[in-house]
C-alpha positions as CSV (number, residue, x, y, z in Angstrom):
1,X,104.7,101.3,74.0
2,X,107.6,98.3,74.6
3,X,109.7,97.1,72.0
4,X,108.3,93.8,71.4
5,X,112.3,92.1,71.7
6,X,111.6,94.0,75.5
7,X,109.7,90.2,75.9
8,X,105.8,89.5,77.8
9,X,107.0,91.2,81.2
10,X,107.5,94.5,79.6
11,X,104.3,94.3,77.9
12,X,102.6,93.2,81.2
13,X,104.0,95.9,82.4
14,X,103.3,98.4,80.2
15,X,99.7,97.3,80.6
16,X,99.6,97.6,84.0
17,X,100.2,101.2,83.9
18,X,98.0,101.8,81.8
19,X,95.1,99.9,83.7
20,X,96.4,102.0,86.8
21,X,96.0,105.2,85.2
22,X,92.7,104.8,83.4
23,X,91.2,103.0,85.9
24,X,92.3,105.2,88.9
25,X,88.1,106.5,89.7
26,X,87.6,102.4,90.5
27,X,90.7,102.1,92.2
28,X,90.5,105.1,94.6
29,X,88.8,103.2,97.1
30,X,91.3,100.6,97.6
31,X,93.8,102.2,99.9
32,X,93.4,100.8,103.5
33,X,91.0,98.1,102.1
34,X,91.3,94.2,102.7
35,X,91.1,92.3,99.0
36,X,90.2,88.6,99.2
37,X,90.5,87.1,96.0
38,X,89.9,83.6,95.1
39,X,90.5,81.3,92.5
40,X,93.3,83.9,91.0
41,X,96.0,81.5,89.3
42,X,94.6,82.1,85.8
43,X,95.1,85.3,83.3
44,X,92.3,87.4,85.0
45,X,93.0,86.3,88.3
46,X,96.4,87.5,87.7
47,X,95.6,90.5,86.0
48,X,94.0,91.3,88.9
49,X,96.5,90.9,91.5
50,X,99.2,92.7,89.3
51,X,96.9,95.6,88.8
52,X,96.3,95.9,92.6
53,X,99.8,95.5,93.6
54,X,100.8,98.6,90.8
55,X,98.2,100.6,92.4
56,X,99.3,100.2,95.9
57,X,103.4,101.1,94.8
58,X,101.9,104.1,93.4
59,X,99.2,105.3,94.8
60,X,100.9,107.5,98.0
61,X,98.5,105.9,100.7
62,X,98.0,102.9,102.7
63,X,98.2,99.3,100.6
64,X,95.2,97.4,99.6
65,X,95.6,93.8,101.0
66,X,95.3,91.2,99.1
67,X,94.5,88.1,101.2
């Protein structure tokens, strides 16, 4: 867990390895996928690209695309 002085990135971050790593069943079949997402300039909506983008720096195989 961050240190709360670490500031809102770290606990974004911090959050968005632990949606990687519990979620990694749903996110298996992302690799080599095209995303579009619309509408994403809220929490959620960013939430969601963050979470894609983490998976796809560690997931090994070929990027989701977010378009």
């Amino acid at each position: 867990m961050s240190d709360p002085v670490d500031g809102p990135d770290a606990v974004i971050s911090d959050d968005l390895d632990r949606i990687v790593r519990t979620r990694r069943g749903d996110l298996n079949s992302l690799p080599g996928a095209s995303l579009l997402l619309t509408g994403a300039t809220g929490f959620v909506g960013r939430y969601l690209v963050e979470t894609v983008i983490r998976s796809n720096e560690v997931s090994g195989g070929p990027p989701c695309v977010l378009t």
